[in-house]
Residue frames as qw, qx, qy, qz and C-alpha x, y, z in Angstrom:
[[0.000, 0.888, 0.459, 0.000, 0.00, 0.00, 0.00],
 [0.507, 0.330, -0.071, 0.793, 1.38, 3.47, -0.73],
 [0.328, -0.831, -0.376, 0.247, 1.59, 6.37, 1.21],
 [0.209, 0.867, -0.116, 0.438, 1.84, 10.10, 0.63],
 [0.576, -0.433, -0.202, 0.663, 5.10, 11.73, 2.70],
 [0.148, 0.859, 0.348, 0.345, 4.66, 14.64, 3.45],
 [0.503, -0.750, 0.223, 0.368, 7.94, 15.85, 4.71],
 [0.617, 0.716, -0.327, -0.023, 11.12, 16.39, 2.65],
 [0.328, 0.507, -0.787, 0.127, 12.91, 14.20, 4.73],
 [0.905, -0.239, -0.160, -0.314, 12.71, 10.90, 5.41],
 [0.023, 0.520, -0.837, 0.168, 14.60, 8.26, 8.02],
 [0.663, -0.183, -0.640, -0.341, 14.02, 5.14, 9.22],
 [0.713, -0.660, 0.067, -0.225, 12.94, 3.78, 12.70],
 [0.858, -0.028, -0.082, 0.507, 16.60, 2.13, 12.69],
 [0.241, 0.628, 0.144, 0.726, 17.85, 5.53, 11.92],
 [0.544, -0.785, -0.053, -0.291, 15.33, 7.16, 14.45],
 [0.899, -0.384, -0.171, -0.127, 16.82, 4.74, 17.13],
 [0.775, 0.413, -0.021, 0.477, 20.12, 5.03, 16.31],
 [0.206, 0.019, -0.154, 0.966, 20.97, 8.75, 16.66],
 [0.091, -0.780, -0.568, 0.246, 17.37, 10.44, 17.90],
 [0.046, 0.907, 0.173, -0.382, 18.55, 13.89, 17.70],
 [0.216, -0.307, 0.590, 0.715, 20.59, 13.74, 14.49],
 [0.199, 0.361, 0.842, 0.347, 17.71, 12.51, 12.98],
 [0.055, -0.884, -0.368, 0.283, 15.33, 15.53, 14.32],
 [0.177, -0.796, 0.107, 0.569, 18.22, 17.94, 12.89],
 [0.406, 0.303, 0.776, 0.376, 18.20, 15.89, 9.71],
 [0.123, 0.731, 0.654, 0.153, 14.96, 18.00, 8.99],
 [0.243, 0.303, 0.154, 0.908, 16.42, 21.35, 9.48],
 [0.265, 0.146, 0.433, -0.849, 13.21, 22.82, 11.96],
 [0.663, -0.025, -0.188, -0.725, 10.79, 20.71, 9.69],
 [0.963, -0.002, 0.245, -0.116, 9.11, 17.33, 10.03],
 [0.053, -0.462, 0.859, 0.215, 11.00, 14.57, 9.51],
 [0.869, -0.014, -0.142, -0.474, 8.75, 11.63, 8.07],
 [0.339, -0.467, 0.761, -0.295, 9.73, 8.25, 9.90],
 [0.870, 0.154, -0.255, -0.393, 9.13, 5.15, 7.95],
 [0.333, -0.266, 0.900, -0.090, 8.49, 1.31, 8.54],
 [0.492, 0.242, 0.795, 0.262, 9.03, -1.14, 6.12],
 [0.276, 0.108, 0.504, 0.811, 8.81, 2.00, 3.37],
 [0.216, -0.820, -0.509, -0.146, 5.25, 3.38, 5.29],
 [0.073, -0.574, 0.035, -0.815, 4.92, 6.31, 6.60],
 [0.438, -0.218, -0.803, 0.341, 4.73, 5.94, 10.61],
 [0.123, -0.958, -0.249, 0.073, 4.28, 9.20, 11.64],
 [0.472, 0.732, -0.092, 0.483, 6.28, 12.37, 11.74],
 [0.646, -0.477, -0.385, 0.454, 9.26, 13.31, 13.87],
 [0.094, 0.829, 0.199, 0.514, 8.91, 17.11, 14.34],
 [0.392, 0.062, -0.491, 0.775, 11.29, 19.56, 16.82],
 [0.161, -0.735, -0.630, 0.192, 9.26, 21.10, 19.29],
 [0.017, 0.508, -0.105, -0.855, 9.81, 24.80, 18.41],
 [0.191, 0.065, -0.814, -0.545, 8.11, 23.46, 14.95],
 [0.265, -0.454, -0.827, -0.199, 5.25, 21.58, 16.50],
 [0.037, -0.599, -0.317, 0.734, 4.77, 24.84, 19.12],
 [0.222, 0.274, -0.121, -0.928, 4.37, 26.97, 16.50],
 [0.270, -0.166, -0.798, -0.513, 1.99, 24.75, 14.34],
 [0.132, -0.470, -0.730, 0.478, -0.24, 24.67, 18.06],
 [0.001, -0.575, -0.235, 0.784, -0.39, 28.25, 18.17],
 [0.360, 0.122, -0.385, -0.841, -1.18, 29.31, 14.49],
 [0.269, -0.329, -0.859, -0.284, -4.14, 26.11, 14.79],
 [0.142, -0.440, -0.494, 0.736, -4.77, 28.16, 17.94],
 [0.114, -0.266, 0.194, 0.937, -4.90, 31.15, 16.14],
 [0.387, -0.169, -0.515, -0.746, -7.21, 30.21, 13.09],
 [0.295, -0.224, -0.795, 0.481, -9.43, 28.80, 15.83],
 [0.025, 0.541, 0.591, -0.598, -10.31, 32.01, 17.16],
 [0.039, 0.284, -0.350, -0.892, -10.51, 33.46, 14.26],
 [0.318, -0.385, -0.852, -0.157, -13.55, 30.73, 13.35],
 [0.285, -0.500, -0.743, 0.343, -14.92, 32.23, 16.64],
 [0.019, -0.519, -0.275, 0.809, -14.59, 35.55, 16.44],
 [0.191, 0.126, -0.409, -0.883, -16.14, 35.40, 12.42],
 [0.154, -0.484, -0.856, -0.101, -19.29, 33.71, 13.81],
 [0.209, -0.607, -0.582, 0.499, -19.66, 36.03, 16.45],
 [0.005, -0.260, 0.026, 0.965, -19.20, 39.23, 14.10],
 [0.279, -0.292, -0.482, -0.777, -22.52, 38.57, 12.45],
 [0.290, -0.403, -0.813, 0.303, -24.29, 38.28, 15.57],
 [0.258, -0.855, -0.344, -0.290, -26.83, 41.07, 16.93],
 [0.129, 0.209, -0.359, 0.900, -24.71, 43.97, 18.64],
 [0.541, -0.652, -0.530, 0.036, -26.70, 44.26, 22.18],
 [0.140, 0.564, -0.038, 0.813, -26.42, 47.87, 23.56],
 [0.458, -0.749, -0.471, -0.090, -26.26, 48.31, 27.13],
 [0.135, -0.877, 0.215, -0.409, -24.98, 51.02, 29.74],
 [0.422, 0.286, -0.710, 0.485, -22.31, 50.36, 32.12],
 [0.479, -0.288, 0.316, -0.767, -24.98, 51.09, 34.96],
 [0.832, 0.019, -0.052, -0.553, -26.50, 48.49, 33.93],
 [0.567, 0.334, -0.728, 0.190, -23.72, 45.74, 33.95]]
């Protein structure tokens, strides 16, 4: 069965296992794809890399929230009243 990789570098879990953080620096601050038996396993990504990828999923998030909320009914009330 094929699989898409979706990294520009690839190592294997021997590799991985081997050297761990040669392999992570392999990738230069991107994914590293991590294959067994020529699959795709999953990706080994540096955590300054997978932080930012948090925060911008963060990001488009609220951004989802805050364009629902701009077509909502504006409710006008006085700070007295709060």
């Amino acid at each position: 069965m094929a699989s898409t990789v979706l990294a520009e570098i690839t190592a294997s879990i021997s590799e991985l296992k081997r050297n761990p953080m040669g392999t992570v620096a392999a990738g230069e601050g991107g994914a590293v794809a991590i294959l067994n038996h020529n699959e795709t396993a999953f990706y080994c990504v540096p955590a300054q890399t997978y932080e930012a990828l948090l925060n911008r999923l963060e990001d488009q998030e609220l951004n989802a929230i805050a364009d629902a909320r701009k077509i909502q009914k504006v409710v006008k009330i006085k700070l007295d009243e709060l």
